[in-house]
PyMOL commands that place a pseudoatom at each C-alpha (Angstrom):
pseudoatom trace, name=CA, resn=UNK, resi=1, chain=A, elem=C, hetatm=0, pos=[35.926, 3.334, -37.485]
pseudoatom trace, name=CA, resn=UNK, resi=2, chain=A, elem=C, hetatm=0, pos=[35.105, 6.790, -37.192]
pseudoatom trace, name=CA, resn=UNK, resi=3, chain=A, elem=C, hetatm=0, pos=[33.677, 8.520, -33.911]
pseudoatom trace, name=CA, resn=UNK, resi=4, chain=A, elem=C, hetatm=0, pos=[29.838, 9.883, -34.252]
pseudoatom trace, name=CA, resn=UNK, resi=5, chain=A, elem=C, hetatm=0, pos=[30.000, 13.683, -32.888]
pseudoatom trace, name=CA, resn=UNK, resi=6, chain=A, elem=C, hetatm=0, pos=[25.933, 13.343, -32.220]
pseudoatom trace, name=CA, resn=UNK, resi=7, chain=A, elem=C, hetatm=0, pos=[25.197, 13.037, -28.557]
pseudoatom trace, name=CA, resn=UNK, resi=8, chain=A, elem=C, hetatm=0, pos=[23.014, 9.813, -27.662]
pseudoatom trace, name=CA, resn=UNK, resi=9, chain=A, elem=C, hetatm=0, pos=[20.105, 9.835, -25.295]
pseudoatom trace, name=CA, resn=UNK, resi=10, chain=A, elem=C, hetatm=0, pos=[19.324, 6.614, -25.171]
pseudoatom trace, name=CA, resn=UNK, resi=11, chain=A, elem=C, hetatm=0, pos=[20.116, 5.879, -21.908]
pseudoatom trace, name=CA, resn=UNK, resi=12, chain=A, elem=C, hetatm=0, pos=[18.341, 9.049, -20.247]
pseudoatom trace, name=CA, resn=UNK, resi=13, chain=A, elem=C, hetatm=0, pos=[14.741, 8.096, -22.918]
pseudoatom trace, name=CA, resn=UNK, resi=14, chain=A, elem=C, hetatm=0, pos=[15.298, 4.472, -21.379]
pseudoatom trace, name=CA, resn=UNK, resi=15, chain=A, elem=C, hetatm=0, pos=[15.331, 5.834, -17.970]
pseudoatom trace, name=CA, resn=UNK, resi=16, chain=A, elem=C, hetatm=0, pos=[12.354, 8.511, -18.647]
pseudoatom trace, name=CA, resn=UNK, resi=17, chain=A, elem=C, hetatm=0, pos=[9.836, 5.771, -20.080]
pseudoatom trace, name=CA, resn=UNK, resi=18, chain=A, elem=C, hetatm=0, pos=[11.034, 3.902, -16.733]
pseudoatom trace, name=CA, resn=UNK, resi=19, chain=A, elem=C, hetatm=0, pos=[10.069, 6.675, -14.709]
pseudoatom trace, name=CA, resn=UNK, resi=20, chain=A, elem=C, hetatm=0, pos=[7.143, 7.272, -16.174]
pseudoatom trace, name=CA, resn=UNK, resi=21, chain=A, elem=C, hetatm=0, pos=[5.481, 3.469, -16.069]
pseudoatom trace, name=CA, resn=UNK, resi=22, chain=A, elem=C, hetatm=0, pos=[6.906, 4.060, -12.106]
pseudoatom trace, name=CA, resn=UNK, resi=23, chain=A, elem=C, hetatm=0, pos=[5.090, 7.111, -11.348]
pseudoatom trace, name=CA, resn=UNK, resi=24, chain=A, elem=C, hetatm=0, pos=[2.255, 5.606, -12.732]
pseudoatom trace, name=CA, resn=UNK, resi=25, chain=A, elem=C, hetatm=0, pos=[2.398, 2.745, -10.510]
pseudoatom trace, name=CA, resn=UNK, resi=26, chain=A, elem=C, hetatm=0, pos=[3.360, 4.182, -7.696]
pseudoatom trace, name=CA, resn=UNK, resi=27, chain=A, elem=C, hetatm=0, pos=[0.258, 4.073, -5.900]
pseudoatom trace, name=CA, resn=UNK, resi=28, chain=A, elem=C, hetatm=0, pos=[0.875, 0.357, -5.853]
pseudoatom trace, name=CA, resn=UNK, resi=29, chain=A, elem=C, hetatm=0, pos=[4.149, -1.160, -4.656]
pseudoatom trace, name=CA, resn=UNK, resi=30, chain=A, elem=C, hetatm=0, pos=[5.362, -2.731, -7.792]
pseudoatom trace, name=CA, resn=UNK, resi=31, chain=A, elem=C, hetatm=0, pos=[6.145, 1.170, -8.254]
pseudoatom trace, name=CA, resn=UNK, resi=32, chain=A, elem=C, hetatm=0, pos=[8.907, 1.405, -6.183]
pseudoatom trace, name=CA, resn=UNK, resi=33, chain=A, elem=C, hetatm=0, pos=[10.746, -1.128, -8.079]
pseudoatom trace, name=CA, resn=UNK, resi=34, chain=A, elem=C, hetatm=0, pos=[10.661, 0.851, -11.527]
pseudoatom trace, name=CA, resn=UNK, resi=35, chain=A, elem=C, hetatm=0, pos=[11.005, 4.280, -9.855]
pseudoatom trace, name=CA, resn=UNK, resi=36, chain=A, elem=C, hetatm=0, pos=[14.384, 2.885, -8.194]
pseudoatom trace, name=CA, resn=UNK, resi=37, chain=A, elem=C, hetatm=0, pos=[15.316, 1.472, -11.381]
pseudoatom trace, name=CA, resn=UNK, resi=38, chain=A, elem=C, hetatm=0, pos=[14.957, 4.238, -13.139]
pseudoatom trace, name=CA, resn=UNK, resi=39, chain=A, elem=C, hetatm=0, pos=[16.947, 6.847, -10.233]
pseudoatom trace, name=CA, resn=UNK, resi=40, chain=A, elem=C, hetatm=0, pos=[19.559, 4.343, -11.046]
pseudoatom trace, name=CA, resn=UNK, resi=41, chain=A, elem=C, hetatm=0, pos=[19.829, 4.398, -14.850]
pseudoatom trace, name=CA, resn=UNK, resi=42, chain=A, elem=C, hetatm=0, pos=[19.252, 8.760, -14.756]
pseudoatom trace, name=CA, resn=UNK, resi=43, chain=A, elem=C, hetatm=0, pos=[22.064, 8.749, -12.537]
pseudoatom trace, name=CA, resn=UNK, resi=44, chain=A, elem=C, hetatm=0, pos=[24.012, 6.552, -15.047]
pseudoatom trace, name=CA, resn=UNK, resi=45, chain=A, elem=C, hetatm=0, pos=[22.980, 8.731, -18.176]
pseudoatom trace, name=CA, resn=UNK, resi=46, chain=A, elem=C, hetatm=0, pos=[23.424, 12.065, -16.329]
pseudoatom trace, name=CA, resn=UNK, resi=47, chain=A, elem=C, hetatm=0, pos=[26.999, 10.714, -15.208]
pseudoatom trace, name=CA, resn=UNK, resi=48, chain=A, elem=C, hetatm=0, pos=[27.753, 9.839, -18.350]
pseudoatom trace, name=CA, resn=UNK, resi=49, chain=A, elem=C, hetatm=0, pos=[29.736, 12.398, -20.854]
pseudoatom trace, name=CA, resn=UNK, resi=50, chain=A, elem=C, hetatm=0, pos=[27.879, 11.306, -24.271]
pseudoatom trace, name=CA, resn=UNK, resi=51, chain=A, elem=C, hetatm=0, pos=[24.627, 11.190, -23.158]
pseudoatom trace, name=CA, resn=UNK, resi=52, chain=A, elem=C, hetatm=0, pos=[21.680, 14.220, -23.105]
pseudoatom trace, name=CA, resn=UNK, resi=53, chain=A, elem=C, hetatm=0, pos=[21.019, 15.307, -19.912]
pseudoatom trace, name=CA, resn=UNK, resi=54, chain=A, elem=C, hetatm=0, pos=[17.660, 16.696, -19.905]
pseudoatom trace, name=CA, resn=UNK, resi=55, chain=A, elem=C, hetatm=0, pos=[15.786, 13.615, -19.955]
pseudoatom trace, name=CA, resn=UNK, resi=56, chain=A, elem=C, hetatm=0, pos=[18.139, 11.853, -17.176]
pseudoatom trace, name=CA, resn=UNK, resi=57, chain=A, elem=C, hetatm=0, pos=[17.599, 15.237, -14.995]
pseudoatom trace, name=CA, resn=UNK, resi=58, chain=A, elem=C, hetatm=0, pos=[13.677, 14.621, -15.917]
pseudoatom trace, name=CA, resn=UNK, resi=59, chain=A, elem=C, hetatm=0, pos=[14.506, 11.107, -15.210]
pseudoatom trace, name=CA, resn=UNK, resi=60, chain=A, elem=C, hetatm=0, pos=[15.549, 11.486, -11.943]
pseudoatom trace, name=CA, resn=UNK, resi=61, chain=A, elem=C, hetatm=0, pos=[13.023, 13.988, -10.802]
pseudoatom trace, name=CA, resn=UNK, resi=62, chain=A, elem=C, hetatm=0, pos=[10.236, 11.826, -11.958]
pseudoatom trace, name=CA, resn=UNK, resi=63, chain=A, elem=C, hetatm=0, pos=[11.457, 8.515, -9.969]
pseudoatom trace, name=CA, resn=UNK, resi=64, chain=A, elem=C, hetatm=0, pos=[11.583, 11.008, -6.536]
pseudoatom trace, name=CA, resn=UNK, resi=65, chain=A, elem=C, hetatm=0, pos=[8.640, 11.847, -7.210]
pseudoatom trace, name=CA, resn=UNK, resi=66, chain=A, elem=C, hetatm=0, pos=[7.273, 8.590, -7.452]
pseudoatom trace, name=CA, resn=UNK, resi=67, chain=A, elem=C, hetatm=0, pos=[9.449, 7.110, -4.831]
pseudoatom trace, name=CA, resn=UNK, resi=68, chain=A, elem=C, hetatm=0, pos=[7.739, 9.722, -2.326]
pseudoatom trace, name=CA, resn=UNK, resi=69, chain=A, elem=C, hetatm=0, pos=[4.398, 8.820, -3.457]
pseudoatom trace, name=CA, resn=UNK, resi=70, chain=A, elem=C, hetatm=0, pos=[5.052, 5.396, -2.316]
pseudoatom trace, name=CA, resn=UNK, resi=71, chain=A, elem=C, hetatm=0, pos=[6.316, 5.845, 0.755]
pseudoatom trace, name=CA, resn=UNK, resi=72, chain=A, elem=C, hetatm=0, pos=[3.209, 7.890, 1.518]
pseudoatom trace, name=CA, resn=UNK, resi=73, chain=A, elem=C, hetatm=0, pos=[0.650, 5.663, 0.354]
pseudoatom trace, name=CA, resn=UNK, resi=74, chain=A, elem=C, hetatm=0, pos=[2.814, 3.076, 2.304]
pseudoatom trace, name=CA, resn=UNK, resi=75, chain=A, elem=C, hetatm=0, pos=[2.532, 5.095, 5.217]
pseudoatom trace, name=CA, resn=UNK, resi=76, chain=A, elem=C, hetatm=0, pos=[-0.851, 5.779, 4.734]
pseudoatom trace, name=CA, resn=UNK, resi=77, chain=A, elem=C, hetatm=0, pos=[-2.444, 2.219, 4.389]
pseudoatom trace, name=CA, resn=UNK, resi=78, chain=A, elem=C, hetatm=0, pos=[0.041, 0.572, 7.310]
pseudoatom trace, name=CA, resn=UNK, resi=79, chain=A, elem=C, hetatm=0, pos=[-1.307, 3.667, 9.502]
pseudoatom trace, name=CA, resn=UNK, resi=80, chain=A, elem=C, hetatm=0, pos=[-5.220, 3.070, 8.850]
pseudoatom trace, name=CA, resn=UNK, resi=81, chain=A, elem=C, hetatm=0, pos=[-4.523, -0.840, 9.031]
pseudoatom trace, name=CA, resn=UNK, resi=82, chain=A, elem=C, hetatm=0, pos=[-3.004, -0.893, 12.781]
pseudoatom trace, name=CA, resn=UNK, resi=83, chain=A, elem=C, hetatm=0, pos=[-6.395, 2.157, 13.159]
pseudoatom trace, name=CA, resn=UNK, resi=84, chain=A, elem=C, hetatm=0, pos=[-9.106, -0.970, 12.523]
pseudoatom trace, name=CA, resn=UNK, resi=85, chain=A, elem=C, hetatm=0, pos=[-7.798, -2.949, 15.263]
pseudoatom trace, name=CA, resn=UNK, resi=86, chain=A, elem=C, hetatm=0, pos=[-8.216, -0.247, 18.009]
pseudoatom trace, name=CA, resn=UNK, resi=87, chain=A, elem=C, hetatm=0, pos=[-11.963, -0.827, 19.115]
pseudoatom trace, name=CA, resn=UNK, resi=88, chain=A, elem=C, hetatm=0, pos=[-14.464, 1.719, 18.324]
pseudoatom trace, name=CA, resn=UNK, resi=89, chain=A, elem=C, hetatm=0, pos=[-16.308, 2.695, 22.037]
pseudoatom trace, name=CA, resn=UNK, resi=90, chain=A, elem=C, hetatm=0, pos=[-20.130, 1.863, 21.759]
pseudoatom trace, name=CA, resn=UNK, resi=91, chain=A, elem=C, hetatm=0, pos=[-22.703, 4.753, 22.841]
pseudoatom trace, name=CA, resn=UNK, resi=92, chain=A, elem=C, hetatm=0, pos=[-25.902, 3.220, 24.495]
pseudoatom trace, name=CA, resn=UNK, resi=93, chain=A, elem=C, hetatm=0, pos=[-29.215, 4.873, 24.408]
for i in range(1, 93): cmd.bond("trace and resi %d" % i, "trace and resi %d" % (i + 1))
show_as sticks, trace
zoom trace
């Protein structure tokens, strides 16, 4: 069998579409599963010697991207939940 010298991407498109459907789900939680799936397989393409780069390096930037918006909106609704249990003083007139 002979040895193809054209450089597959298939593993850094795989992880970009990943990224992608986990950025845009990352205001949910659900998004933290595809934006960790797809750090992993960008760091698998990038690591990799026949694979493009530029879409695992998008990859990868993407899925941080996404994993910080998750933590934030995580942050952010855990923080205004414990906020409506604190009793709001009453002002009489």
């Amino acid at each position: 069998m002979e040895e193809s010298n054209v450089k597959s991407g298939t593993l850094g498109v795989v992880s970009f579409v990943v990224s992608i459907m986990g950025f845009m789900t990352s205001f949910f939680f659900i998004g933290a599963i595809f934006d960790i799936a797809a750090l992993i397989i960008g760091i698998v393409a990038l690591v990799n010697k026949n694979n493009k780069k530029g879409f695992a390096i998008a990859a990868i930037i993407i899925s941080l991207i996404g994993l910080l918006i998750v933590i934030a909106s995580a942050v952010y609704i855990f923080y205004f939940m414990n906020m409506q249990s604190v009793p709001v003083p009453r002002v009489d007139m």
